[in-house]
KOLVEX-115082 format. One record per atom (N, C-alpha, C): chain; residue number from 1; x, y, z; residue in one letter; atom name. Coordinates in pm, whole numbers, plus 50000, padded with zeros to 5 digits. Atoms other than C-alpha are relative to their C-alpha. Last residue first. Layout:
REM KOLVEX-115082
NODE   kette    nr      xx      yy      zz   rest   atom
NODE       A   NUM       X       Y       Z      A     CA
...
REM end
This chain:
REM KOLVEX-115082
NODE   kette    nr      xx      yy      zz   rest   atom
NODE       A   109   50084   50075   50085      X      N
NODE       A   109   50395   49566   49147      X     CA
NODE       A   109   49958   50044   49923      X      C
NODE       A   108   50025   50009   50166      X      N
NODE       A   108   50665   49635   49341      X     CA
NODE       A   108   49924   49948   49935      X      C
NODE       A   107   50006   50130   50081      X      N
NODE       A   107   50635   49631   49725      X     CA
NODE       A   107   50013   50059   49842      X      C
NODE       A   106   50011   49972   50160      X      N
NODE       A   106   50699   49867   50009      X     CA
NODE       A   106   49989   49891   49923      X      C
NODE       A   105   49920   50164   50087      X      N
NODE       A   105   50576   49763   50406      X     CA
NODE       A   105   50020   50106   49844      X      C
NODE       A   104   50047   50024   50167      X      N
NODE       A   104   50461   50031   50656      X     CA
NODE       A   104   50110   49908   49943      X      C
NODE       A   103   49960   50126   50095      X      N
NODE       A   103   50417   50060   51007      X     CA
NODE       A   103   49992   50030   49852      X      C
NODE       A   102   50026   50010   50136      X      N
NODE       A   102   50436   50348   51215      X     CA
NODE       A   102   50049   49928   49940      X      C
NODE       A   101   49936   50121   50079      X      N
NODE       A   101   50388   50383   51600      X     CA
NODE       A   101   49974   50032   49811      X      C
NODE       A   100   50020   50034   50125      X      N
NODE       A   100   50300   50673   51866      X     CA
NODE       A   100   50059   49894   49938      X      C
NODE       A    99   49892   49948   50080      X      N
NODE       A    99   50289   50638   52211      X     CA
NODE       A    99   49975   49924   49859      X      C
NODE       A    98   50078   49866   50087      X      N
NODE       A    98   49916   50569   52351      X     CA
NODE       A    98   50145   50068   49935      X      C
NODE       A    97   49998   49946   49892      X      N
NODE       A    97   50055   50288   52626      X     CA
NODE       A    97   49958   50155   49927      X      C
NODE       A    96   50070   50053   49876      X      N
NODE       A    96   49863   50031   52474      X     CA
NODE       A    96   50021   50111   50024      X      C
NODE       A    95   49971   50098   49932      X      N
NODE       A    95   50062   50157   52113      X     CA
NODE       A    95   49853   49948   50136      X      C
NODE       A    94   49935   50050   49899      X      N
NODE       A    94   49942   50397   51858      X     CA
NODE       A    94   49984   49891   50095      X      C
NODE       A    93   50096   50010   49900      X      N
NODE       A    93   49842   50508   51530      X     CA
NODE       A    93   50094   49969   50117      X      C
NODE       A    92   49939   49866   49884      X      N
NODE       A    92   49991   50562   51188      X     CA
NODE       A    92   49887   49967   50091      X      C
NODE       A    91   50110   49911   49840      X      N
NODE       A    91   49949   50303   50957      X     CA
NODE       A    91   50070   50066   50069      X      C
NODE       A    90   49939   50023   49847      X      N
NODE       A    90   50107   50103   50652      X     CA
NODE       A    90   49858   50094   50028      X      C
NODE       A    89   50146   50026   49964      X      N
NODE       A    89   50120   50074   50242      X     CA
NODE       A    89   50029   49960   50173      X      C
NODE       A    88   50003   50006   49820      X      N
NODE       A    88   50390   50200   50027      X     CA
NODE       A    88   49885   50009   50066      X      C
NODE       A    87   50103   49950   49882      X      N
NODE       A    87   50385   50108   49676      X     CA
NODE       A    87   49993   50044   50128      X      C
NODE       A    86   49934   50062   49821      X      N
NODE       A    86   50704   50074   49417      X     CA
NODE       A    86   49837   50118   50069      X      C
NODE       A    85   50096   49907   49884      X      N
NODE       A    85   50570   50183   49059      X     CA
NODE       A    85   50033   49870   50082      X      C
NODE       A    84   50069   50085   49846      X      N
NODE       A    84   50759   50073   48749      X     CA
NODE       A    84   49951   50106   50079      X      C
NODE       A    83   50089   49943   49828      X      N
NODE       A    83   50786   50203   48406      X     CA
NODE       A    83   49998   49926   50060      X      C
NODE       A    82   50100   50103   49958      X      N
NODE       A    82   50971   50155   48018      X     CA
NODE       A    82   50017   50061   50189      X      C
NODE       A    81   50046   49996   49846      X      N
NODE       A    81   51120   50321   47789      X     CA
NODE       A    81   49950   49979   50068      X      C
NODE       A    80   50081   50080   49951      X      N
NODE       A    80   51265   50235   47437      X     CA
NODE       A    80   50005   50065   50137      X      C
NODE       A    79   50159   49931   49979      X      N
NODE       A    79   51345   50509   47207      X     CA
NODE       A    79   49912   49933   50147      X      C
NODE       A    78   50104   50084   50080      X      N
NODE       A    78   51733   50340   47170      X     CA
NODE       A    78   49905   50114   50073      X      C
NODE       A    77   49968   50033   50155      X      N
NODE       A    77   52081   50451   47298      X     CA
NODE       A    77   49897   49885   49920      X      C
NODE       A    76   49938   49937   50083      X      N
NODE       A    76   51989   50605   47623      X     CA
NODE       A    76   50058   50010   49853      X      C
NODE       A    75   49815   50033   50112      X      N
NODE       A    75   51786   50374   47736      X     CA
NODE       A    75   50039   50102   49936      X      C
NODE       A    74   49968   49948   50085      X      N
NODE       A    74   51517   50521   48003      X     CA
NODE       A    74   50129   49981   49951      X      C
NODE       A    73   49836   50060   50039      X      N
NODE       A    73   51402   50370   48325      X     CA
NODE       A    73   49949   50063   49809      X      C
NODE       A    72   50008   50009   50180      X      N
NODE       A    72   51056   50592   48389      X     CA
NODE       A    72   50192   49974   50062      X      C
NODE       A    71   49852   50007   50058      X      N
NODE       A    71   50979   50523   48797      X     CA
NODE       A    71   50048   50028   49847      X      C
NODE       A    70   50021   49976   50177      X      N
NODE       A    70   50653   50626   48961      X     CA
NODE       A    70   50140   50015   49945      X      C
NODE       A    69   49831   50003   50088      X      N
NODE       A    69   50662   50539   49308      X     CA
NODE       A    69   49954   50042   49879      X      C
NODE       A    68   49950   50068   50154      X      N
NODE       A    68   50299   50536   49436      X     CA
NODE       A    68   50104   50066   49989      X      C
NODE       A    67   49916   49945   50066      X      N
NODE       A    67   50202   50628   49861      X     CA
NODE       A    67   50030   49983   49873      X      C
NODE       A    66   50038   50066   50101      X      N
NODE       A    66   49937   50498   50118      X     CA
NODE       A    66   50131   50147   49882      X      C
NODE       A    65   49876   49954   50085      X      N
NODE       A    65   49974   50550   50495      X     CA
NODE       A    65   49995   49949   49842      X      C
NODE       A    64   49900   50012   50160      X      N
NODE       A    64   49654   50516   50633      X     CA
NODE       A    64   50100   50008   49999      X      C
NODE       A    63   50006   49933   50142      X      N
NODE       A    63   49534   50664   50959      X     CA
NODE       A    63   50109   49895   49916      X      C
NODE       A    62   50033   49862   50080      X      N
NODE       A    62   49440   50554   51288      X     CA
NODE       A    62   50006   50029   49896      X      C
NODE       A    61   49958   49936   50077      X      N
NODE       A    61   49605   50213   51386      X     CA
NODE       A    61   49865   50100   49995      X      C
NODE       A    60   50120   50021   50054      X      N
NODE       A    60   49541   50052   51763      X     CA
NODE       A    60   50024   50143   49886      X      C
NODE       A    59   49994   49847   50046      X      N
NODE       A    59   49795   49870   51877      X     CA
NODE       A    59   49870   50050   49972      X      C
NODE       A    58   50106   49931   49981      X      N
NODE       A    58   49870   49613   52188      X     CA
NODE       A    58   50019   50140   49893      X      C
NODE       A    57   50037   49941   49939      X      N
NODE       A    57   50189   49395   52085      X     CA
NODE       A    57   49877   50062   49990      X      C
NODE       A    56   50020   50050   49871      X      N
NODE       A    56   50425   49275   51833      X     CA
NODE       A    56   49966   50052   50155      X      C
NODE       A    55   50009   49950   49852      X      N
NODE       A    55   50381   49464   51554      X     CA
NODE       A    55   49958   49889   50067      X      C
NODE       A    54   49877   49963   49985      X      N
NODE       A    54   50450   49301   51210      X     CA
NODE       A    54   50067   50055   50074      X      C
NODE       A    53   49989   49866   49921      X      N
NODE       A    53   50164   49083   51211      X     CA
NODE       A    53   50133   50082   50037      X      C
NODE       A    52   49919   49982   49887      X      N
NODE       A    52   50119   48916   50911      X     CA
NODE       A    52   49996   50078   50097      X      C
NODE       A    51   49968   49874   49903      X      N
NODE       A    51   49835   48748   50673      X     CA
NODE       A    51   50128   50031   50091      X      C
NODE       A    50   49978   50048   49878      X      N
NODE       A    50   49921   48539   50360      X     CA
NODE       A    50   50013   50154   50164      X      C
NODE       A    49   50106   50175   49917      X      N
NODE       A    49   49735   48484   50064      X     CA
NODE       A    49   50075   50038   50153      X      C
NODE       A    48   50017   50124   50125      X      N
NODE       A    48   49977   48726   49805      X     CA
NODE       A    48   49966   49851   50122      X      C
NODE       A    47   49910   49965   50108      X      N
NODE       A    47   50096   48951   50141      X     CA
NODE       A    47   49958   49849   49894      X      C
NODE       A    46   50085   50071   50030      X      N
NODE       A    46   49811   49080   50429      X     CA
NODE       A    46   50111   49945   49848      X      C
NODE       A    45   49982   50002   50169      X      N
NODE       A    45   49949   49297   50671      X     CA
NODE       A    45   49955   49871   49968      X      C
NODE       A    44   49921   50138   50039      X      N
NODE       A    44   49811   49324   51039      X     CA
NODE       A    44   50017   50023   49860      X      C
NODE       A    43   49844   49953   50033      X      N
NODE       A    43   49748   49662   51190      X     CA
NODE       A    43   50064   49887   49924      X      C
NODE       A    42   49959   50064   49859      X      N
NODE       A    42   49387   49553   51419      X     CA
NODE       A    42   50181   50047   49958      X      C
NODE       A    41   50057   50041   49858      X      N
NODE       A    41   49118   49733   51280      X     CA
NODE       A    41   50148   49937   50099      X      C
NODE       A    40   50013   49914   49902      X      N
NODE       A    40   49299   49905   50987      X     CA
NODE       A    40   49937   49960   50148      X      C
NODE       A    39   50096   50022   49934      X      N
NODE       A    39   49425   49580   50788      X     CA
NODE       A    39   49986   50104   50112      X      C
NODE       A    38   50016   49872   49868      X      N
NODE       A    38   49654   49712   50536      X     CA
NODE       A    38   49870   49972   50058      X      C
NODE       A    37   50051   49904   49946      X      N
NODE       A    37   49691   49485   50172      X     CA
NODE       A    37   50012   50034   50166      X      C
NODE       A    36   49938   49965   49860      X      N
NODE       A    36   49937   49351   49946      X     CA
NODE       A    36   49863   50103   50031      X      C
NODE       A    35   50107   49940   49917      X      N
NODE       A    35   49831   49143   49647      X     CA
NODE       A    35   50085   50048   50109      X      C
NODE       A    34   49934   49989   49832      X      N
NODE       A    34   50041   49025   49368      X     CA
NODE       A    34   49915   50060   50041      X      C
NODE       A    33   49996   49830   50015      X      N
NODE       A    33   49830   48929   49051      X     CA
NODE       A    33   50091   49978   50152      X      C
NODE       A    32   50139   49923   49936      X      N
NODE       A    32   49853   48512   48971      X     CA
NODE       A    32   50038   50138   50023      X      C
NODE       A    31   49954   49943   49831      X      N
NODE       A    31   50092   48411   48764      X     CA
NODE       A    31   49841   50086   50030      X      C
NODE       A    30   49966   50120   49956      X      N
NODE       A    30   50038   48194   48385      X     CA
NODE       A    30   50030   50026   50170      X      C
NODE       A    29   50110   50159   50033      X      N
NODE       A    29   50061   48491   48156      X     CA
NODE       A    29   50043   49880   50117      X      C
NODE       A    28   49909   50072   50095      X      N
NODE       A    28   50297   48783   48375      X     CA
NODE       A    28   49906   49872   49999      X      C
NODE       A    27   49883   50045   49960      X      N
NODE       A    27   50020   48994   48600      X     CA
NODE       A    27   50091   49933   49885      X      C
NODE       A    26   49960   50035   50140      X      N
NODE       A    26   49771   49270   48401      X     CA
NODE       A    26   50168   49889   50078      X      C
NODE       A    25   50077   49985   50173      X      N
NODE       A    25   49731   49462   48686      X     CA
NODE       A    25   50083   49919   49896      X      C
NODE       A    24   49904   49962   50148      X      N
NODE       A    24   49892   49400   49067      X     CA
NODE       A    24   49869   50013   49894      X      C
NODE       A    23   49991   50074   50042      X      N
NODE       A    23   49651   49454   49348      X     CA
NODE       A    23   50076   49993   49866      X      C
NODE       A    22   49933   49998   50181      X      N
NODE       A    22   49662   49663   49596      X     CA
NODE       A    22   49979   49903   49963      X      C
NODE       A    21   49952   50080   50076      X      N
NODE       A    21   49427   49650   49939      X     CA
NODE       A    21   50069   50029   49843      X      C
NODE       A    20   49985   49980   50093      X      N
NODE       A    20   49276   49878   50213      X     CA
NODE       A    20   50101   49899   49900      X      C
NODE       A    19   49914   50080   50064      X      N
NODE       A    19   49109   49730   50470      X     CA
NODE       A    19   50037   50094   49850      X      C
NODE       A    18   49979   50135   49925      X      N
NODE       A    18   48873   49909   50733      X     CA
NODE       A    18   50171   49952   49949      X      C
NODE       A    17   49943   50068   50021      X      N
NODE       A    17   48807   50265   50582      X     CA
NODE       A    17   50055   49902   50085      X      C
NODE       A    16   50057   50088   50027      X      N
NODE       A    16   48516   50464   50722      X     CA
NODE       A    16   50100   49888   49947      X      C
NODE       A    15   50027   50000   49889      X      N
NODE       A    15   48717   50765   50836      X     CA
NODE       A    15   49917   49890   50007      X      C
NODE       A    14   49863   50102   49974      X      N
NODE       A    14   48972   50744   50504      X     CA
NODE       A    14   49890   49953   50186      X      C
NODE       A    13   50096   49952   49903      X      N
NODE       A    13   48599   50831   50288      X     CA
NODE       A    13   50105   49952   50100      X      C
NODE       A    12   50042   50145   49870      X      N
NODE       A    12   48778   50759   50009      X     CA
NODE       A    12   49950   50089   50088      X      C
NODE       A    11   50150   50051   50001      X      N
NODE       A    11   48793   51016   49712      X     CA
NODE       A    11   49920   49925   50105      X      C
NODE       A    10   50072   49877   49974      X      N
NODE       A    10   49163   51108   49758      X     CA
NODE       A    10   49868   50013   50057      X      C
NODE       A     9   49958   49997   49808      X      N
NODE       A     9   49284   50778   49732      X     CA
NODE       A     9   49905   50078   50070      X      C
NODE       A     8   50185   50073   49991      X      N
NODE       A     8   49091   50815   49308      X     CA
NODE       A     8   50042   49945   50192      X      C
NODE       A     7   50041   50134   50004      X      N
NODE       A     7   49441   50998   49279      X     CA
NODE       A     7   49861   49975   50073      X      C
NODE       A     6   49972   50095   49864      X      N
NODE       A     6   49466   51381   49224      X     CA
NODE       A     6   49949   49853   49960      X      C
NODE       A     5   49850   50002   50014      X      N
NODE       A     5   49420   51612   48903      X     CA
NODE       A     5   50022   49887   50112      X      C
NODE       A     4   49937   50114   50071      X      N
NODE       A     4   49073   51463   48867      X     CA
NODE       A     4   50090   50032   49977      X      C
NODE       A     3   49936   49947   50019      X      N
NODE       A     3   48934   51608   49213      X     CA
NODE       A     3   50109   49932   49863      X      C
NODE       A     2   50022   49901   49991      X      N
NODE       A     2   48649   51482   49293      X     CA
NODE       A     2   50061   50101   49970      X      C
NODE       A     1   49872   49952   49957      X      N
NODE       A     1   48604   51165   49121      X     CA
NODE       A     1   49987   50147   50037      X      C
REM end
């Protein structure tokens, strides 16, 4: 790691990156993990088995988009607290005609 205040994102090499992919942790006994990943060659999403294309048309993505939520819900009348994280996962690049585009999807996992 190069920087261990920052996320292990950081670390990537983003000019060599193809596919980037989440995967839930630790899913509910008896469920498979959620998956969402970012296909850089062509822009297509990828959601628990199933690919999409969410651009219709000639693209060609450039850069990442990659983001974590970090939520603390907090009861007020008890100790108990508890976390989510909402993802954001897309591209920046452009069209046929070279105007810009940006996709991204959020998910909870």
């Amino acid at each position: 790691m190069q920087d261990p205040k920052r996320s292990c994102f950081y670390d990537v090499d983003h000019s060599k990156l193809t596919t980037l992919e989440l995967t839930e942790q630790d899913p509910p006994p008896g469920q498979a993990p959620k998956k969402l990943a970012v296909d850089l060659r062509n822009g297509h999403f990828f959601f628990n088995g199933v690919w999409a294309n969410l651009f219709d048309g000639e693209c060609t993505p450039q850069e990442v988009i990659f983001a974590r939520r970090h939520y603390h819900h907090i009861n007020l009348g008890s100790d108990v607290e508890t976390h989510s994280f909402n993802y954001v996962l897309g591209w920046r690049g452009v069209d046929a005609k070279g105007s810009p585009l940006k996709q991204v999807v959020e998910i909870l996992l």
